[in-house]
Structures are given as C-alpha cells and as structure tokens.
C-alpha positions as CSV (number, residue, x, y, z in Angstrom):
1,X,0.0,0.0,0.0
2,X,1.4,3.6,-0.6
3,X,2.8,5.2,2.5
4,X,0.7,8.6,1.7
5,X,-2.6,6.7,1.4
6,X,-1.8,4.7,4.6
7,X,-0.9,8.0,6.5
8,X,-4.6,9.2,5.0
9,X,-6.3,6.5,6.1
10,X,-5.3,6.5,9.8
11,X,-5.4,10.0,10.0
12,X,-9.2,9.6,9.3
13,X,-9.5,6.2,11.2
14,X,-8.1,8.3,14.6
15,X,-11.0,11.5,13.3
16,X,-13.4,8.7,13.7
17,X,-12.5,7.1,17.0
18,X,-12.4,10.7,18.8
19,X,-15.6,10.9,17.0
20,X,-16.7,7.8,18.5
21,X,-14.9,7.3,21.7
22,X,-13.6,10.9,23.2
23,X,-17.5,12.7,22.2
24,X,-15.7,15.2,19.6
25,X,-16.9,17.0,16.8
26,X,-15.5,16.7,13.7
27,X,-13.9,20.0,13.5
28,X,-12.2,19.6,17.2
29,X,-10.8,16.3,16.4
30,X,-9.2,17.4,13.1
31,X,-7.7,20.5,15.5
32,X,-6.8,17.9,18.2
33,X,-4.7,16.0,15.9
34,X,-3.5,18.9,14.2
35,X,-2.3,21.1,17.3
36,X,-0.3,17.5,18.2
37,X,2.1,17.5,16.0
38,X,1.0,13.6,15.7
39,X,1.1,13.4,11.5
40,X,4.7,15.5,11.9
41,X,7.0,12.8,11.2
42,X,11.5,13.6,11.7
43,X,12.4,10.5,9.8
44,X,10.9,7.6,8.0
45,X,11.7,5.6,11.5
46,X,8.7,7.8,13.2
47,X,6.7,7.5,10.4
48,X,7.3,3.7,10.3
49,X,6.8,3.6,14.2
50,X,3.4,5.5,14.2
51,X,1.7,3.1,11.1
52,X,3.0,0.6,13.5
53,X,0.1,1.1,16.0
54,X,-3.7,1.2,15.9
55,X,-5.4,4.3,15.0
56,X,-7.0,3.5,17.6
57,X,-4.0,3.7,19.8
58,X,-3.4,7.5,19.0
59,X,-6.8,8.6,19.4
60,X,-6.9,7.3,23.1
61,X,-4.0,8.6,23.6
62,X,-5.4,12.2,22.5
63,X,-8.1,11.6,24.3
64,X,-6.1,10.8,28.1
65,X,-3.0,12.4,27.2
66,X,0.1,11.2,26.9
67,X,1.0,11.5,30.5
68,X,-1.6,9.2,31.6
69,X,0.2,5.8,31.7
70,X,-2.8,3.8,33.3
71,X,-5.6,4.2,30.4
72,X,-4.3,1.3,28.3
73,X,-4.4,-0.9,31.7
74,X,-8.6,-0.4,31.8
75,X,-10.1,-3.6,30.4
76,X,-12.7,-1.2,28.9
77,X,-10.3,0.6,26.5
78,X,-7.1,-2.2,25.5
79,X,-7.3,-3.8,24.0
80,X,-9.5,-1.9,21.3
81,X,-13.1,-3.1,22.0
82,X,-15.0,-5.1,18.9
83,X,-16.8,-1.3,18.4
84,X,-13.5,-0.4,16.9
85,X,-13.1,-3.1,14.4
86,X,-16.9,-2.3,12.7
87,X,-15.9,1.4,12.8
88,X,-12.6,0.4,10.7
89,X,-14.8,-2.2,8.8
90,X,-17.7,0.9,7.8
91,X,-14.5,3.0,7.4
92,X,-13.3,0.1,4.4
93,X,-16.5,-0.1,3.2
94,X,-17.4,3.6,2.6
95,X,-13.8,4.1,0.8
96,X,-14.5,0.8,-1.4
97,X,-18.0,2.6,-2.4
98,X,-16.4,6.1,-2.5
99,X,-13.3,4.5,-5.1
C-alpha cells in the first residue's frame, strides 16, 4: 500500500475514533490532531513507528493524554473493543463505495 494513502487512512480512522470514543466534533478532532504535532514525522523511522500502531491507539492517547500511563491498563479501553473493528470495517466499506 502507498505510505501517503496509509498516513490518510489512519489519520481519518483516529477523526473517527475521537468521534466515537472521546465525544468530539468533527472540526475539534481534526484541530486535536493537528495542534499534536502527531502526523509531523522527523524521519521515516517515526513514520514507520506510528503506522506501526492502531489508529485506535493514538486517538486514546489524544483523548487521556500522553501522561496518563494507566488508560491502556482499563479492560474497557485495550485492548480496542469489537466497536473499533466495525468502525474500521464501515471505514473500508465507505472508501471501497467512494473509489
């Protein structure tokens, strides 16, 4: 898969779970990510280290902060629930119709 299109498509997967998970609205969660600094990569190593992890992953970590060590220790939140692979499965789905 091309690296831009796989940097597109978790940028939007990580829109959808603050959508879905932190109660944002569109507009805040694109300004969430972008005030970040997430999608700024120094290398191809970060880049290659970020793809590396859920989109899921980053969104709850947006969501709690990255000082808050203990989120991915609640049963509720990690591993990703089943909610998360149907929104990733609609996500597939809309981009196969939209293509």
């Amino acid at each position: 898969m091309d690296m831009e299109l796989e940097i597109e498509i978790a940028y939007e997967l990580i829109v959808q779970c603050l959508l879905k998970y932190g109660g944002f609205e569109k507009q805040e969660a694109q300004k969430l990510i972008e005030d970040s600094g997430m999608f700024i990569f120094k290398s191809d190593l970060d880049r290659d280290l970020f793809l590396h992890e859920e989109p899921y992953f980053w969104a709850m970590i947006l969501i709690y902060g990255p000082g808050d060590k203990d989120w991915y220790q609640d049963p509720s939140l990690w591993p990703p629930p089943s909610s998360y692979d149907e929104l990733v499965q609609k996500y597939r789905d809309e981009r196969d119709e939209n293509t």
